[in-house]
C-alpha beads as a LAMMPS data file, in Angstrom:
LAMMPS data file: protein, C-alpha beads

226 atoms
225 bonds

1 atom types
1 bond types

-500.0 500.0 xlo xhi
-500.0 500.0 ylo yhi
-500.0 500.0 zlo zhi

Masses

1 110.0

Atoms # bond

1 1 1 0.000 0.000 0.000
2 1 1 2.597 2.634 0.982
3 1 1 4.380 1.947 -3.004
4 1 1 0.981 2.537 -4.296
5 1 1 0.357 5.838 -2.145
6 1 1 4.121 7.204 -3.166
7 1 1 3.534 6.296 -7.017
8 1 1 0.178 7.958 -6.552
9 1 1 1.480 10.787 -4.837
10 1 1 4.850 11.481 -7.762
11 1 1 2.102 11.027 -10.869
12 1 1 -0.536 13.709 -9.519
13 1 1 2.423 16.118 -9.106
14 1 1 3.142 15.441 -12.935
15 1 1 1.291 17.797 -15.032
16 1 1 -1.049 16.182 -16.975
17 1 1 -2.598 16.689 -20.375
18 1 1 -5.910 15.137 -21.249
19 1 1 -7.593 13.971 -24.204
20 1 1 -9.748 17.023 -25.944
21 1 1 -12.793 15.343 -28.205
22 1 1 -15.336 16.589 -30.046
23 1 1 -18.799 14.713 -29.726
24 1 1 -18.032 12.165 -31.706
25 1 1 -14.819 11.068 -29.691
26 1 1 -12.392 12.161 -32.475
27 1 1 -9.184 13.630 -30.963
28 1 1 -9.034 17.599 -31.133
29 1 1 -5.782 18.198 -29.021
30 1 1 -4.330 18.090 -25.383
31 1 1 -5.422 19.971 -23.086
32 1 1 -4.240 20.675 -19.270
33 1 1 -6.083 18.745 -16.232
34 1 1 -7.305 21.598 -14.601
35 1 1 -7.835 23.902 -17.304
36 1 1 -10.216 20.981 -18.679
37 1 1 -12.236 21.330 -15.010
38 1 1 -11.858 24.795 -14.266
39 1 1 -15.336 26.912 -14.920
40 1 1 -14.081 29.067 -16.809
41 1 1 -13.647 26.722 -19.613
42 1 1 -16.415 24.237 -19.236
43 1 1 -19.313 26.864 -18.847
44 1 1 -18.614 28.691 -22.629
45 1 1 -19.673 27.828 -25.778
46 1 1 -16.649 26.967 -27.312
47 1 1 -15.549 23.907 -25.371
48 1 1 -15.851 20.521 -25.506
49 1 1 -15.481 17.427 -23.273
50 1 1 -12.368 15.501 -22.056
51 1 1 -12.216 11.888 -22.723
52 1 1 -13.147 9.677 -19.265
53 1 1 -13.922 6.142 -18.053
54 1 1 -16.230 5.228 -15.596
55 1 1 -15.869 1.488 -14.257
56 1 1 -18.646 -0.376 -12.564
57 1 1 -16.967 -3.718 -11.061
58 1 1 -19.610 -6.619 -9.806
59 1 1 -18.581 -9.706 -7.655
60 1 1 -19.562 -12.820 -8.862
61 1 1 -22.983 -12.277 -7.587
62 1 1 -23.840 -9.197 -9.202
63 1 1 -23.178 -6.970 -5.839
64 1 1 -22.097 -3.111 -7.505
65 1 1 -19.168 -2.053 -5.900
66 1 1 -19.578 1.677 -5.024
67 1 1 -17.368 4.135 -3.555
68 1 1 -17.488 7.717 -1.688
69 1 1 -14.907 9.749 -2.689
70 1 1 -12.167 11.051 -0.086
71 1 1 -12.421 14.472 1.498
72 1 1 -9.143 15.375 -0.404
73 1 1 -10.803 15.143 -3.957
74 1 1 -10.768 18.931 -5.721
75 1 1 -14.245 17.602 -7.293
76 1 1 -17.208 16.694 -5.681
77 1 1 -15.626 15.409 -2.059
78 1 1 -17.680 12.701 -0.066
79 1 1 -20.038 11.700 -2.568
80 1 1 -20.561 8.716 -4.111
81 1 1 -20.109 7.006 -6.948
82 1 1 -19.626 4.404 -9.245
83 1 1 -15.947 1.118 -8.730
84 1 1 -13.765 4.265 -9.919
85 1 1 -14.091 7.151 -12.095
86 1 1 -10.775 8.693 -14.095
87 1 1 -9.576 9.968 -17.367
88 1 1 -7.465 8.723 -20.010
89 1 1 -4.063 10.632 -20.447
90 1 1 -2.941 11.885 -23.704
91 1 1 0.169 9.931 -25.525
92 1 1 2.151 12.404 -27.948
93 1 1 2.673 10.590 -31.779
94 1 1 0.197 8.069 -30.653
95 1 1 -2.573 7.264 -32.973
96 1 1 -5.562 8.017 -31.227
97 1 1 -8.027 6.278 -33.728
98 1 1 -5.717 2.735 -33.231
99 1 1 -5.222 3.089 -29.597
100 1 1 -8.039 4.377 -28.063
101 1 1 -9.695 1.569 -26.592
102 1 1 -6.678 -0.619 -25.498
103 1 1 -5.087 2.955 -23.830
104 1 1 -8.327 3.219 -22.273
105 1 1 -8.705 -0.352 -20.436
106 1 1 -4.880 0.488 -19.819
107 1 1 -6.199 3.605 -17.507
108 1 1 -9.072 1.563 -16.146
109 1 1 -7.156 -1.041 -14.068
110 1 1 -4.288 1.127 -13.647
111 1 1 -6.328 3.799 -12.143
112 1 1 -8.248 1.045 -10.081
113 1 1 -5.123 0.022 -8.928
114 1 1 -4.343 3.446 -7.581
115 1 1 -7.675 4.405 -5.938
116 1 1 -9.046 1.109 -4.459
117 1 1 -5.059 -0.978 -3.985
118 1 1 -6.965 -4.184 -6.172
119 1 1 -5.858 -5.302 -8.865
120 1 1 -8.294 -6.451 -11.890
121 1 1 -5.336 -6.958 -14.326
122 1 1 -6.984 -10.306 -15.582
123 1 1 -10.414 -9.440 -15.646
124 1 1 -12.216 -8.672 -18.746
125 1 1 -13.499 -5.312 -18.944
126 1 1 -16.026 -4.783 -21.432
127 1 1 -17.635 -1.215 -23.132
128 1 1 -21.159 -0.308 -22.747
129 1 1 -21.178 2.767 -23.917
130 1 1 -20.417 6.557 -23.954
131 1 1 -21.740 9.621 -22.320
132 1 1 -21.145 13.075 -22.525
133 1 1 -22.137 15.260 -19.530
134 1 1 -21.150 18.266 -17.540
135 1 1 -21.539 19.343 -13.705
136 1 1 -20.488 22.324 -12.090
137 1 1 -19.193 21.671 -8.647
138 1 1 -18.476 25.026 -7.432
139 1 1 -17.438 28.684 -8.834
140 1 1 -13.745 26.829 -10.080
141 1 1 -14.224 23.436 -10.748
142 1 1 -16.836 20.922 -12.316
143 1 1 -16.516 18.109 -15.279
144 1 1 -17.473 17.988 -18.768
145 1 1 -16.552 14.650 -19.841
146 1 1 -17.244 12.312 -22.834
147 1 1 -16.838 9.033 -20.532
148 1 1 -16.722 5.429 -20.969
149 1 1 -18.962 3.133 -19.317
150 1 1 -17.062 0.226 -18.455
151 1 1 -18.595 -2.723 -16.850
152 1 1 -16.763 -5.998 -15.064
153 1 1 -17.399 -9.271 -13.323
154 1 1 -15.098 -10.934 -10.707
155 1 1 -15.146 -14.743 -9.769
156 1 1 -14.706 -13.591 -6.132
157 1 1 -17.150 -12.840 -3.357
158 1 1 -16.952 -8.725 -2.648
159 1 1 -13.104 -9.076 -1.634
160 1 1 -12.581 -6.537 0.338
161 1 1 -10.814 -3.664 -0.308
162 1 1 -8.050 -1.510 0.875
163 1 1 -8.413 1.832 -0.427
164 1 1 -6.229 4.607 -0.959
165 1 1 -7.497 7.709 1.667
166 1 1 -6.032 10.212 -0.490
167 1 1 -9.104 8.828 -2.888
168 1 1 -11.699 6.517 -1.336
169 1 1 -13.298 7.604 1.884
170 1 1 -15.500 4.637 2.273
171 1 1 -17.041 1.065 -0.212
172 1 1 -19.852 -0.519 -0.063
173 1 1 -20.970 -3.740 -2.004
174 1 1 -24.572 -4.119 -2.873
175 1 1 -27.047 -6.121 -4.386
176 1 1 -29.501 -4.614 -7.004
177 1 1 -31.948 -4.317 -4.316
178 1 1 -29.651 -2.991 -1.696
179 1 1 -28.919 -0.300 -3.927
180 1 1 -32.143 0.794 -4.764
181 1 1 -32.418 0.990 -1.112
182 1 1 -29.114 3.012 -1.007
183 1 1 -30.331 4.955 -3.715
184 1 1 -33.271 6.376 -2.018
185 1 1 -31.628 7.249 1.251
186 1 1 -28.710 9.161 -0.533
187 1 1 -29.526 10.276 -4.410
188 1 1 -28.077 13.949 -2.759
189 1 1 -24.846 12.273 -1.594
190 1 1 -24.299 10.672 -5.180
191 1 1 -21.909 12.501 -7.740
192 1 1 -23.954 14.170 -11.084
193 1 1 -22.665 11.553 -13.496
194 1 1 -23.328 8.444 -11.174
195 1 1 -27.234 10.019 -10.909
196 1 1 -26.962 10.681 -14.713
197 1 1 -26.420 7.092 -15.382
198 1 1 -28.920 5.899 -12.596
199 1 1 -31.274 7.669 -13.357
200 1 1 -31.444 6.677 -17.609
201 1 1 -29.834 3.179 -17.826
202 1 1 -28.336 1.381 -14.433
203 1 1 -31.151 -0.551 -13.606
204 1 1 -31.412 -2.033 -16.951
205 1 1 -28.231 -2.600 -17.281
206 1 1 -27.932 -4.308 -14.166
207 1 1 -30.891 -6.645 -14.601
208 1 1 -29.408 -7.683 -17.932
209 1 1 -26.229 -7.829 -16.670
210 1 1 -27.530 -10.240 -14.269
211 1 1 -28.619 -12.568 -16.524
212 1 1 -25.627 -12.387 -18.915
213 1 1 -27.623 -10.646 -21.074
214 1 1 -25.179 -8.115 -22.754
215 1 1 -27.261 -7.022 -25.872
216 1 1 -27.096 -3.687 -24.356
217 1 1 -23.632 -3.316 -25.051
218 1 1 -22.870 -0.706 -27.792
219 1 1 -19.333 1.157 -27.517
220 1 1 -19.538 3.105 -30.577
221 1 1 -22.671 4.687 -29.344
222 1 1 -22.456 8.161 -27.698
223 1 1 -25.721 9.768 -25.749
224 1 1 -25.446 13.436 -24.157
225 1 1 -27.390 13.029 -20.744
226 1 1 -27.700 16.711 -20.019

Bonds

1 1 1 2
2 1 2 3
3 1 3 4
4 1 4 5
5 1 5 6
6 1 6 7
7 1 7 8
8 1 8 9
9 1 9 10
10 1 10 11
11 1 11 12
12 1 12 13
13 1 13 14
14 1 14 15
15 1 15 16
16 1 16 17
17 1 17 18
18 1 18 19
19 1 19 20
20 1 20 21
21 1 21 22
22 1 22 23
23 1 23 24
24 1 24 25
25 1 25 26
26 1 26 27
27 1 27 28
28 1 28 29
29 1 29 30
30 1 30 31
31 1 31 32
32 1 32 33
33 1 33 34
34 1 34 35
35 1 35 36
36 1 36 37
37 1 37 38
38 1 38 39
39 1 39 40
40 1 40 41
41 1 41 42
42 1 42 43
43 1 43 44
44 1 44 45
45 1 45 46
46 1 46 47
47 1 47 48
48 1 48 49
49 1 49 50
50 1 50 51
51 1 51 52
52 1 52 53
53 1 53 54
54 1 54 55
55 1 55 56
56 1 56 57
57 1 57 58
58 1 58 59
59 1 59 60
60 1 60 61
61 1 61 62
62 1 62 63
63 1 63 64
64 1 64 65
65 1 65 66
66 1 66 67
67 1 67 68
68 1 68 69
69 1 69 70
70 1 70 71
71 1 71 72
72 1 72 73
73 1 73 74
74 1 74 75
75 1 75 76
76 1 76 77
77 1 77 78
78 1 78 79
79 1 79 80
80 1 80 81
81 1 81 82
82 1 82 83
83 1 83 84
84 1 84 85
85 1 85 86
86 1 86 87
87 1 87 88
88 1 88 89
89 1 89 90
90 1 90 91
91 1 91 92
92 1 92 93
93 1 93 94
94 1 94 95
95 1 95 96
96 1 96 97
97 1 97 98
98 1 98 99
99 1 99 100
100 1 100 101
101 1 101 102
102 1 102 103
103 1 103 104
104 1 104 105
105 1 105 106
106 1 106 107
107 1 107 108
108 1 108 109
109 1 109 110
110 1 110 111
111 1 111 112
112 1 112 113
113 1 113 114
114 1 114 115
115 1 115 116
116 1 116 117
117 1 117 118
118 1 118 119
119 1 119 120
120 1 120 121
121 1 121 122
122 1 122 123
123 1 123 124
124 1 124 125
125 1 125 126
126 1 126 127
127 1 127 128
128 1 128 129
129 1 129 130
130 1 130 131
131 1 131 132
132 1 132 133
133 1 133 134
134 1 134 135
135 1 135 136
136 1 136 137
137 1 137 138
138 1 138 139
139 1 139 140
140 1 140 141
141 1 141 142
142 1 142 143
143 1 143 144
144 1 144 145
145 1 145 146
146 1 146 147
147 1 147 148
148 1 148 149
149 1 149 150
150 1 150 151
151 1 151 152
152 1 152 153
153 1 153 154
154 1 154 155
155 1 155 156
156 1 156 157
157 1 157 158
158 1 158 159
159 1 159 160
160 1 160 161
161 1 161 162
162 1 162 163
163 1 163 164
164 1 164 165
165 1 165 166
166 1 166 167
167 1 167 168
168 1 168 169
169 1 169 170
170 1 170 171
171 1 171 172
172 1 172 173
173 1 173 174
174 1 174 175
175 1 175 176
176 1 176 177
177 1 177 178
178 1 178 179
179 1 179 180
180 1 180 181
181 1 181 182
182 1 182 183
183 1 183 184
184 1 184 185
185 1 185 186
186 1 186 187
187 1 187 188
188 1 188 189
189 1 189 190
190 1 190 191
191 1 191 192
192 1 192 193
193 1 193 194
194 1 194 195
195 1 195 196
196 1 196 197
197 1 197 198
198 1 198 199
199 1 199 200
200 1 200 201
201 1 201 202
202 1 202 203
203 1 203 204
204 1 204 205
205 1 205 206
206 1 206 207
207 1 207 208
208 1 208 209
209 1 209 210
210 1 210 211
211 1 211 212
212 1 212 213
213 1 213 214
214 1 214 215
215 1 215 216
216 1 216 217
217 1 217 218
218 1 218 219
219 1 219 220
220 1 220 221
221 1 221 222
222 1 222 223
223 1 223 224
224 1 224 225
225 1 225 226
């Protein structure tokens, strides 16, 4: 745990360029990690999203693993939301068009790795679909994100998980039902693209999901949810 805190620690002191897209996830250009969440930017009519991932990871009986995000997050602190929630980093001479969906499960378990200390290296992670959104979190910072919806099944029981406090406050495992219980108790404590997502497709997805019924997966197709 301490290797994964210091690694943690030296790559968000890196700056960081994201991936610009337009809204049909074709590359535009870098652009800076906080420039691409600042207000100012988001909020004008000449911007676009930053490419994202949003992982849901199930045990192998279909319990949701959720998490609240630490106190120390610039973004939305304390709420909760889906496994983990990241971007994808932009590669220089890289062809975007070739390696945009291998970079991006890349990012997925590394990131995963980083936030929740578990490793999903061998488990198949598989594309749903794409959203774009934005939020506005307070006068400097929000999200405006074209993100991938990325969902995954363990052959383990909810392991439990040791999660990095510079970005995972709390985890909870739940059934469907336990989350619609969840849901109803805390929709204000949940993060604007985890409510996005509930409130159009989870359920559905879940009870498909749940009977290995993936003919709702569809990763070329892109829906803007606000």
């Amino acid at each position: 745990m301490k290797r994964i805190l210091q690694h943690f620690r030296y790559s968000q002191q890196k700056t960081q360029n994201l991936i610009l897209v337009d809204f049909n996830d074709k590359l535009i250009q870098p652009i800076d990690k906080w420039e691409a969440h600042s207000t100012k930017y988001i909020f004008n009519e000449r911007s676009f999203p930053h490419r994202a991932f949003s992982l849901f990871l199930f045990d192998k009986h279909y319990r949701l693993l959720l998490q609240q995000r630490s106190n120390a997050k610039k973004t939305f602190p304390l709420l909760w939301a889906n496994t983990c929630c990241s971007h994808q980093l932009y590669h220089e001479n890289e062809d975007d068009q070739v390696m945009k969906y291998s970079r991006s499960e890349y990012y997925v378990k590394k990131r995963t790795l980083e936030e929740l200390n578990f490793d999903i290296k061998d488990t198949q992670i598989e594309l749903v679909q794409k959203i774009i959104y934005s939020a506005k979190d307070n006068d400097q910072y929000g999200e405006y994100e074209l993100d991938y919806i990325y969902f995954a099944k363990l052959q383990q029981d909810q392991p439990q998980i040791n999660g990095n406090p510079e970005e995972v406050n709390d985890y909870k495992w739940l059934t469907l039902n336990e989350f619609l219980q969840f849901k109803q108790l805390n929709k204000n404590s949940f993060t604007p693209w985890f409510n996005l997502i509930n409130d159009s497709y989870l359920l559905n997805w879940w009870s498909k999901y749940q009977e290995n019924n993936k003919s709702f997966f569809s990763k070329e197709t892109i829906v803007k949810l606000n």
